[in-house]
N, C-alpha and C positions, 0 to 999 in steps of 0.2 A: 708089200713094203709100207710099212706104217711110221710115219714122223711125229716130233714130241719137240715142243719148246726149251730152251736152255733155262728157262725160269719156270716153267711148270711143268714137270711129264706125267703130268695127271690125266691130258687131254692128248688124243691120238689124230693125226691131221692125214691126209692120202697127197700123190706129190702132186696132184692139181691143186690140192689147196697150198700147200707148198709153194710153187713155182708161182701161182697168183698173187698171194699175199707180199710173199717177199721177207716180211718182218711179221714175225708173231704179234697177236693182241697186246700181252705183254710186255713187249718190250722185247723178248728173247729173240734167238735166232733158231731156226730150226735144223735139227739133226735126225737122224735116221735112228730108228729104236735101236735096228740091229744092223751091221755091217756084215754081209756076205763076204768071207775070206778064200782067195783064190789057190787051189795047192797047188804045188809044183807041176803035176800034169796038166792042171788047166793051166796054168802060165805057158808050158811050152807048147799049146795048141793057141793060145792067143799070140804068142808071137811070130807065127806065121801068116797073121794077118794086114792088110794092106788098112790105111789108117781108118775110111771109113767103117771097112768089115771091126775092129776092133772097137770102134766108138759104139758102134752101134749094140756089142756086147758087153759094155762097158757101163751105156748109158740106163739099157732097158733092163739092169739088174736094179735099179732105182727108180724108173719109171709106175711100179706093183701094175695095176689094171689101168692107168691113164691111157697105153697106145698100144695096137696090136703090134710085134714087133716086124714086120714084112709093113706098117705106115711110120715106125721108129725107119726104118730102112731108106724110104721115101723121103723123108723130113731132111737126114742125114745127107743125104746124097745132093739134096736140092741146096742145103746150107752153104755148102763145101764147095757146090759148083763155081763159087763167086772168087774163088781165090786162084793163086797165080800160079802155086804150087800143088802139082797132083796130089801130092800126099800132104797135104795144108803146110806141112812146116818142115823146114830142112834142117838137116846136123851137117854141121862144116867143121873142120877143125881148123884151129888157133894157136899156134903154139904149140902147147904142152896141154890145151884144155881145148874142150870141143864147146861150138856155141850151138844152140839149137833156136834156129828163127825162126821165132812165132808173127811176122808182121805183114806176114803175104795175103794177110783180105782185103777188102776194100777199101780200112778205114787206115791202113799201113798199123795197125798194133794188134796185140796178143786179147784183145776185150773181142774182136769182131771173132775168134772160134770160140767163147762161149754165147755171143751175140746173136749172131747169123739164128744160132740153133733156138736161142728164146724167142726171137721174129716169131719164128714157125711154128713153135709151139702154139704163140699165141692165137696164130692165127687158125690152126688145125682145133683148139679147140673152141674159140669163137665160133668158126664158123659151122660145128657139131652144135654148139648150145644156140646160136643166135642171140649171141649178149653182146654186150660193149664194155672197154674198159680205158682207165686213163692212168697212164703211168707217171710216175714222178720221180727223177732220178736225179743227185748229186753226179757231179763230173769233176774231176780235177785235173781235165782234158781229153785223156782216151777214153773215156767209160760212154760220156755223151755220143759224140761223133759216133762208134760204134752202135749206140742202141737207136739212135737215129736214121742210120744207112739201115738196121735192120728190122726197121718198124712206118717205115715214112711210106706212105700210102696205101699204106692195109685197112682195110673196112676194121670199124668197130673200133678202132684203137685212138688215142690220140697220146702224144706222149710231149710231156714239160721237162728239159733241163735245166738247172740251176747248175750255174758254173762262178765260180770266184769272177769278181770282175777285173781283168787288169792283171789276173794272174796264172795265164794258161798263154802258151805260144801262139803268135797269129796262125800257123798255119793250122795248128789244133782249134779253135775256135772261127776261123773259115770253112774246116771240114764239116763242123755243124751248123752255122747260121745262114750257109748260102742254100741249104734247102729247101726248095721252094713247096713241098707238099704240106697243103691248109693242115693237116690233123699236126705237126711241128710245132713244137715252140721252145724255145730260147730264152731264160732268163739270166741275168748276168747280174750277181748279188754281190752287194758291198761288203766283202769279206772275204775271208781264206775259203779252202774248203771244207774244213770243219764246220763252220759257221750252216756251208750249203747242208752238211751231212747232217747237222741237226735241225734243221728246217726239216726234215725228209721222215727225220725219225718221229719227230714234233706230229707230223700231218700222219702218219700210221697210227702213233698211240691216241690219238685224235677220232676217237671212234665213231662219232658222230658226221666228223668232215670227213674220213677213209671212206665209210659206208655208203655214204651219200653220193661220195662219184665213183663206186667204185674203184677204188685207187690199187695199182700191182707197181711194185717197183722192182728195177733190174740191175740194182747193184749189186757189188760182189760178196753183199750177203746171202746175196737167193740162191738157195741151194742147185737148180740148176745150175747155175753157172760154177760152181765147185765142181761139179760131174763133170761139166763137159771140158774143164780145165785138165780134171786129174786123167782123161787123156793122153795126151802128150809127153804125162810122166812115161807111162806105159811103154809108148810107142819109142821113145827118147832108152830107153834102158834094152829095151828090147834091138834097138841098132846096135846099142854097142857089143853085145854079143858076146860079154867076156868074164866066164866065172873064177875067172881066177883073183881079179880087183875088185873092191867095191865099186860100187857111183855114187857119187857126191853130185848134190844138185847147189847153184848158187842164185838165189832169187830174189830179183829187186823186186821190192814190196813196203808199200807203206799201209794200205787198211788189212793186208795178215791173208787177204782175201787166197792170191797166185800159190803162196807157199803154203797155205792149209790143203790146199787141192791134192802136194803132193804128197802130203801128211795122209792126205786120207788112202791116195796110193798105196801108201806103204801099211796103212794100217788094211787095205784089201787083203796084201800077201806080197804086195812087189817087193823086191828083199833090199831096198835104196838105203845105203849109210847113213847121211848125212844130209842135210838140207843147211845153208847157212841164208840166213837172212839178210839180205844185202841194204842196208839205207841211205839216204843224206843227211843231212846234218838235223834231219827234222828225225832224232834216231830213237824215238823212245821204244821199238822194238828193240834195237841195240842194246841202250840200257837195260831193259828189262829181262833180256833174255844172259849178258853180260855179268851184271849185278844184284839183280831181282826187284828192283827199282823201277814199277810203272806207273810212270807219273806226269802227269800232261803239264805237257809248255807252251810256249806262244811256239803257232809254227811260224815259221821266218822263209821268205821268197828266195829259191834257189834253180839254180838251171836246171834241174833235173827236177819242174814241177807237179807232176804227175804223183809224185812221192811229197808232198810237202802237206801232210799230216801230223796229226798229234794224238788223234783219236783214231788206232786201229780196230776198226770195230767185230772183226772175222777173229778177234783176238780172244774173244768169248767163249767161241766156241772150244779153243783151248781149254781155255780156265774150267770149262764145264767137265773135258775129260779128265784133266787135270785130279777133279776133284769127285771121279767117279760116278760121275752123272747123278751129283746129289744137287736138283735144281735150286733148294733154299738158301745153299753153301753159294751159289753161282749169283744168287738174283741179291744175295746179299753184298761180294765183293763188287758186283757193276754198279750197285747203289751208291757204296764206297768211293767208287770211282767217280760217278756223276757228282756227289755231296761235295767230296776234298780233293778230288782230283788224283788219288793217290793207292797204289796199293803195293804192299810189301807179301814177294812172294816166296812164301816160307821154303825155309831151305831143303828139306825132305821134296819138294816139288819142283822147285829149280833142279835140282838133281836128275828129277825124271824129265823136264824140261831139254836139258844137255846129252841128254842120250839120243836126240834124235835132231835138235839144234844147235847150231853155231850163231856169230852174229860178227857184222862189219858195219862200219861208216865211212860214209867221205866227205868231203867239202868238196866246193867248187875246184879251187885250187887243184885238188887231187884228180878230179872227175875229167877235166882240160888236160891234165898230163896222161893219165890213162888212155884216154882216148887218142893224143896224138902219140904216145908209144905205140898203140896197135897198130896206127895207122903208118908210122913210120917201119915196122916191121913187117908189118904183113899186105898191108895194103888194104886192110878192112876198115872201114870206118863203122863207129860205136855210135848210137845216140847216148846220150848223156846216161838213162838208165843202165843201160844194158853195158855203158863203163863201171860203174858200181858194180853191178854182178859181178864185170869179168876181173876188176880190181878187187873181190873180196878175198881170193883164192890166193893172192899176193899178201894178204894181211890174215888168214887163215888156214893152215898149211893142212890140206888131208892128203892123205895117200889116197891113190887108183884114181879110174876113170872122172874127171873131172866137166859136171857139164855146167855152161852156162847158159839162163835164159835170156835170150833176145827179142825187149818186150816191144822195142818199136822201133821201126825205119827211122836212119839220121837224117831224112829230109823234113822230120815235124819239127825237130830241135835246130835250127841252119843258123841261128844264131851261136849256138854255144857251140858247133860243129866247125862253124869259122873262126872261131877264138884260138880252136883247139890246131886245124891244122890249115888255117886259112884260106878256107874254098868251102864254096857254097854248095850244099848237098840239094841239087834240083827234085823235086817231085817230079815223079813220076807221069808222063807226055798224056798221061788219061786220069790229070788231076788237077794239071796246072793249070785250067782255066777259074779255079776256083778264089785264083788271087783277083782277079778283075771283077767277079759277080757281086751283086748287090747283097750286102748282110741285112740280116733281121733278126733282132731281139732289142729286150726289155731290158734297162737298167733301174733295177729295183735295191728298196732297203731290204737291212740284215732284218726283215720286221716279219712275223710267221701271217698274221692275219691280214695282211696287206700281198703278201704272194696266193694265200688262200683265197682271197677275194679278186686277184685273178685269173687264176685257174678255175671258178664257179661260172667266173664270166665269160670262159673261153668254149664250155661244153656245151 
């Protein structure tokens, strides 16, 4: 298996360099040269597998020569052990539509099954090389807390998040800063997330300051974590068992990251309809997928933070297939984009766009109603995202099996949870001590060489 940058595929990468790097030289994202396509008889030999057995076949079609697969087996098995749910994520049904929860690890979201699994990477191949490395990741709530519960006192690693300051839930930013293991840190920047995301991208293309600390980063660009996401597509289609309807998947998402995964699903061979892209008001995948209008705006603070982006940056790797994996076509429209902030996506593409995408938004307003509808019907209570999901399918009408993903526990969001149906969604008796413990982090400027100069001073 050999990887190629979205802006240069001149240059062939292996998935250790892959999964280390995070973000191409370049600037690009990395993608696989060639996708293995699953046929019909392998599909129905994979779906009689229980979720690790399938991950595991799943993941080491991408892996090439990084892991024998019987230590892919081991990796898998130990990641997974941390969650609450045997088979990591359950399918419940709702209504008329099934939900599929993704929030049963440690960090109560859907970031801890690709998470869990990068910990261990990191750590199986450290400790084969006997190197060290220092990761640097933007959070816009759940992405930190999880790479933190899955990296926090492992030899050789040390890992920095930068999180908006002011604009992530207490309980989401308690699950990170009360971490007491030294190789932690916590930085809390004056600014949105975008702001954090380009701090992050700045210190990659920075070849001088990447190389120098070895920097790996684990957001939901690094292709691992696309692997271990598109998963659950799998496993999620393969429950429902029924070839007579399609399935429709509906996925809150603001960096493109969750719903590429299942893109790649279907681009394996899973036979999935539709994907609709679920947002908040911070909707420029709406737009864009809507009207062909990708065009960056101020993101604006909403209850359902985790989503409050403006720069979906997994959105490339789109534009790349899009456009037939012609890299100068690709590395020219993100220049576009970084230059004027703007790109008009021709209509012969929009078209191919819509054959496999929907798109929805909501406000606040909507997101509080939504969620105290389910909860008045059914008795399930929503986090704010995963209302979005389950409200797009109400403003996007498809036929057949309807899944929605449920990207995190309503006890991270208890403020908008008590807005919606007035009662406070408790954490969970093997977390709630984390509201008393002492925090720790840095409240820094939006300024790149002033975060630089603490992260040199911290290794």
């Amino acid at each position: 298996m050999k990887y190629i940058s979205t802006r240069d595929n001149s240059k062939e990468f292996s998935f250790n360099q892959v999964f280390l790097k995070g973000l191409a030289d370049d600037g690009g994202l990395f993608v696989p040269k060639s996708i293995k396509k699953f046929d019909k008889k392998k599909l129905n030999s994979l779906s009689r597998l229980n979720y690790k057995e399938l991950a595991n076949e799943i993941i080491y079609s991408f892996t090439g020569n990084f892991i024998p697969k019987n230590n892919l087996k081991k990796i898998i098995d130990k990641s997974y052990s941390v969650f609450r749910e045997k088979n990591v994520v359950d399918l419940i049904q709702v209504g008329d539509r099934k939900i599929l929860e993704l929030f049963h690890g440690p960090t109560l979201a859907f970031k801890d099954i690709a998470m869990q699994l990068l910990g261990n990477f990191y750590e199986y191949y450290l400790t084969k090389k006997k190197d060290n490395i220092n990761i640097v990741v933007a959070t816009s709530g759940d992405t930190g807390a999880a790479a933190i519960d899955a990296i926090k006192g492992k030899k050789g690693i040390n890992i920095f998040v930068l999180h908006p300051y002011n604009r992530i839930s207490l309980v989401q930013r308690k699950l990170m800063t009360t971490i007491k293991e030294n190789n932690v840190f916590n930085i809390a920047v004056k600014g949105n997330f975008d702001d954090c995301q380009n701090l992050v991208k700045l210190m990659f293309t920075d070849k001088q300051f990447s190389n120098s600390i070895k920097m790996s980063g684990v957001n939901s660009i690094n292709w691992a974590r696309i692997i271990a996401q598109s998963v659950y597509y799998f496993y999620a289609y393969f429950l429902i068992n029924d070839d007579t309807r399609p399935v429709n998947f509906s996925v809150p998402t603001g960096n493109f990251g969750d719903v590429y995964a299942g893109y790649l699903a279907k681009k394996m061979g899973l036979p999935i309809n539709k994907f609709i892209v679920a947002t908040n008001q911070n909707d420029i995948l709406h737009r864009a997928i809507s009207n062909g209008v990708y065009e960056v705006g101020k993101a604006v603070e909403t209850i359902s933070p985790s989503m409050d982006i403006q720069v979906a940056s997994n959105f490339e790797r789109l534009i790349y297939d899009l456009n037939n994996g012609d890299d100068k076509k690709t590395r020219s429209i993100m220049k576009k984009i970084k230059d004027k902030g703007k790109y008009i996506i021709e209509k012969n593409k929009l078209n191919k766009i819509k054959l496999n995408f929907d798109s929805s938004s909501m406000n606040n307003k909507q997101i509080i109603e939504t969620i105290k509808l389910v909860y008045s019907k059914y008795n399930i209570v929503l986090d704010p995202h995963s209302a979005i999901g389950y409200g797009a399918f109400d403003r996007v009408k498809l036929e057949g099996n309807n899944i929605v993903l449920a990207t995190a526990h309503p006890c991270k969001f208890p403020d908008a949870v008590k807005l919606a149906i007035k009662k406070k969604h408790e954490l969970p008796n093997s977390l709630k001590y984390i509201m008393t413990e002492k925090e720790n982090y840095e409240i820094m400027p939006n300024n790149l060489q002033h975060i630089q100069s603490y992260i040199k001073n911290k290794i």
